[in-house]
C-alpha positions in Angstrom: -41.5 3.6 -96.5 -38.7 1.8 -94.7 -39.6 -1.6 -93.6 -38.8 -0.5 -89.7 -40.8 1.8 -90.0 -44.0 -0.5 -91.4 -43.7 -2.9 -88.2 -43.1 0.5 -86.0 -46.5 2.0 -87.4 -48.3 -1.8 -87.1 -47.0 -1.9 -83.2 -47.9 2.2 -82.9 -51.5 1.0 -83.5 -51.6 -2.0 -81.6 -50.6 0.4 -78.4 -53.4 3.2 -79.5 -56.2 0.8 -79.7 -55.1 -0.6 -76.1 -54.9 3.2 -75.3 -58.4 3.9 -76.4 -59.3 1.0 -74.4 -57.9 1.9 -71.1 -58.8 5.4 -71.4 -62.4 4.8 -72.5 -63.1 0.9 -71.8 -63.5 0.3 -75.4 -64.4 -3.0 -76.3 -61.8 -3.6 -78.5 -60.1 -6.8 -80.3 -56.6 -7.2 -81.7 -55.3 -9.7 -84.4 -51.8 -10.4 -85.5 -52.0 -12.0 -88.8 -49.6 -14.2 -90.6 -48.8 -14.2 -94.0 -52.0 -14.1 -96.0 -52.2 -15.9 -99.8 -55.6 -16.6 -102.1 -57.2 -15.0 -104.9 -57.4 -11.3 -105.7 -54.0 -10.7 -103.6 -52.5 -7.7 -105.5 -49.0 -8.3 -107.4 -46.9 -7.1 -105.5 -46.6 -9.8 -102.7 -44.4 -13.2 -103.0 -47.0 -15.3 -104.2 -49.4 -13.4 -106.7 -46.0 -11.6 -108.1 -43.8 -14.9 -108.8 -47.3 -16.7 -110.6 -48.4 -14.2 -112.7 -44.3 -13.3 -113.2 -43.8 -17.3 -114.4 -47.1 -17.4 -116.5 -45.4 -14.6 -118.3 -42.2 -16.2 -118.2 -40.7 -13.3 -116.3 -38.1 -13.3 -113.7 -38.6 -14.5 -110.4 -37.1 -11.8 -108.2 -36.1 -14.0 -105.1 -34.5 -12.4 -102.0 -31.3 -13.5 -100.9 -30.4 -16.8 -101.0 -34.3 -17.8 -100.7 -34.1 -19.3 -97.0 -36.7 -16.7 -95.5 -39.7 -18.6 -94.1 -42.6 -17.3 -93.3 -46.1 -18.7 -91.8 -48.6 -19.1 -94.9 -52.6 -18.7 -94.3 -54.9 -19.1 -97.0 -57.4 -15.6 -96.9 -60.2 -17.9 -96.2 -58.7 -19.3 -93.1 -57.8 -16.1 -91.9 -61.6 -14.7 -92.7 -62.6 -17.8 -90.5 -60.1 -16.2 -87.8 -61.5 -13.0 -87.5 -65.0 -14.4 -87.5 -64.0 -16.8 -84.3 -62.2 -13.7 -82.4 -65.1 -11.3 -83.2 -67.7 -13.5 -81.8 -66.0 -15.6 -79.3 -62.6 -13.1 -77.9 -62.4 -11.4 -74.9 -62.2 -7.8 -75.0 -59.1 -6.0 -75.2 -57.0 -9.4 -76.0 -54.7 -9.8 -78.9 -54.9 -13.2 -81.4 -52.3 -14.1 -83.9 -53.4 -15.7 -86.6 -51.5 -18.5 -88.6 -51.6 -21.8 -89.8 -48.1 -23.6 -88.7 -47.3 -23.8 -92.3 -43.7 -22.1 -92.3 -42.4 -22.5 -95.8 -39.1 -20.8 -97.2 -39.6 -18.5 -99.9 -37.5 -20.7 -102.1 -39.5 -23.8 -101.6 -43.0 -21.4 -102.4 -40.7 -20.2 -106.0 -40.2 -24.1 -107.0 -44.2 -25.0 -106.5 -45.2 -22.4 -108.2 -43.3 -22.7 -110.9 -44.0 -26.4 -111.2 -47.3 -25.4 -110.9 -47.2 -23.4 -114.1 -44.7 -25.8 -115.9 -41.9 -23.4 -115.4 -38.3 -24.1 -114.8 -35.6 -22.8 -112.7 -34.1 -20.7 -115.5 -36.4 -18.4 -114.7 -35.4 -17.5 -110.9 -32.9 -13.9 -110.6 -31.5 -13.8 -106.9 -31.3 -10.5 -105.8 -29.6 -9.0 -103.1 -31.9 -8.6 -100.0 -33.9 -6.0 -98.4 -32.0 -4.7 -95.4 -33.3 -5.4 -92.2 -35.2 -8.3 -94.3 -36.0 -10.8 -91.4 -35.4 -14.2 -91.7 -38.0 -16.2 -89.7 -41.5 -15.0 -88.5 -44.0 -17.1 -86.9 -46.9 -17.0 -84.1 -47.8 -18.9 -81.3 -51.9 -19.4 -82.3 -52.6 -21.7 -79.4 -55.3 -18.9 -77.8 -57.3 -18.7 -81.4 -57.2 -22.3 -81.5 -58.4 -22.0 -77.5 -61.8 -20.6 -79.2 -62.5 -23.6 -81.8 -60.7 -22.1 -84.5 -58.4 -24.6 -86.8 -57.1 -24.2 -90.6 -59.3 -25.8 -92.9 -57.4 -25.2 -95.8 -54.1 -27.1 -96.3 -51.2 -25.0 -97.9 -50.1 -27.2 -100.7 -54.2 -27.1 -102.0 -54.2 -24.0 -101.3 -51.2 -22.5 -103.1 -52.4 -25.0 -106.1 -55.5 -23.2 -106.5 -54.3 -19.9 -106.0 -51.7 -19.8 -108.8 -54.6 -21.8 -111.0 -56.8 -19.0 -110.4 -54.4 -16.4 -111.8 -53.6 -18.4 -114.6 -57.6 -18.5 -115.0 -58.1 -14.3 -114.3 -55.3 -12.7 -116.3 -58.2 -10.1 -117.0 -58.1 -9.0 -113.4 -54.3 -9.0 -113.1 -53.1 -8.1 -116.5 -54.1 -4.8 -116.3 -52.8 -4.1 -112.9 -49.8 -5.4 -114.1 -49.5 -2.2 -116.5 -49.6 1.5 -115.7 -48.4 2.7 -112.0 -47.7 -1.2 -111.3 -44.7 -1.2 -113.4 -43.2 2.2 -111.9 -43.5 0.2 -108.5 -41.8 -2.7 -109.1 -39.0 -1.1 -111.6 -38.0 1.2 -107.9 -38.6 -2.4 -106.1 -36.6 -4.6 -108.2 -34.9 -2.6 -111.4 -31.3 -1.4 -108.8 -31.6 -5.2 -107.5 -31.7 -6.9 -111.2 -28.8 -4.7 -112.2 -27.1 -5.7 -109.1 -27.6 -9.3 -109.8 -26.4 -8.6 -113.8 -23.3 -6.8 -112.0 -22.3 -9.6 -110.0 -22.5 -12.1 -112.9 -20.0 -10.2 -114.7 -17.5 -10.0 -112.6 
């Protein structure tokens, strides 16, 4: 699925469950969430994919030129988040949900591979998703308005998250196998041999 069409479908049901709400006076609650990380996150996403990549000494498939920054929350926090707005929200308003810890996507690659005593030789920049944006971020000041704060600071957090893949290759290895490798060879395989391309010339 195209990325448009991802943030179309996440905004189409936004608008339903405000629908359902107006129509029936559901008692509904919305959350906008920014970038989640922790343990159990499935391989596929920046964080899980460039750790368990680097602890097999595989490439690091980075985007562009790296500089996309997104707003990091560890799971936990965001649990916490959901938790606040379930009890304490008003009905029928929308929370976003982030931490204020915008990091580029480069700066995320060179922890984590210091974190697993990895060099640079192991980044591949590859060309960019189209439409890929460059910046996201949310204004969290009406979760915070209902006691809610971050109790998990990024640089911990990431530390323990790539420590607890390096502890649980039994979970991931095996993902990492089977209809895992068709999805990231039609994610990344074209890109690599882009990259390899523009090398040679």
């Amino acid at each position: 699925m195209a990325w448009l069409e991802v943030f179309a479908s996440k905004a189409g049901a936004d608008l339903l469950v405000l629908a359902y709400r107006t129509t029936y006076d559901a008692p509904v609650l919305i959350t906008r969430s920014a970038n989640n990380y922790g343990p159990y996150q499935y391989p596929e996403k920046l964080i899980p994919l460039f750790a368990t990549n680097a602890l097999d000494e595989q490439p690091l498939p980075l985007y562009g030129d790296g500089g996309n920054v997104r707003d990091w929350i560890h799971v936990e926090d965001n649990c916490r988040a959901l938790d606040a707005v379930l009890r304490r929200g008003a009905e029928g308003e929308i929370y976003n949900v982030g931490a204020g810890n915008e990091v580029a996507n480069r700066e995320i690659t060179a922890r984590i591979l210091a974190a697993t005593g990895r060099d640079e030789s192991l980044i591949r920049p590859v060309p960019d998703r189209l439409g890929h944006d460059r910046r996201y971020s949310v204004d969290c000041s009406k979760l915070r308005a209902l006691g809610w704060t971050p109790q998990v600071p990024f640089a911990e957090g990431l530390a323990a998250t790539v420590a607890w893949y390096a502890e649980h290759r039994d979970w991931w290895g095996p993902i990492k196998s089977g209809d895992w490798r068709a999805y990231y060879e039609a994610q990344y395989g074209a890109r690599f041999g882009a990259e390899r391309g523009a090398l040679a010339d």
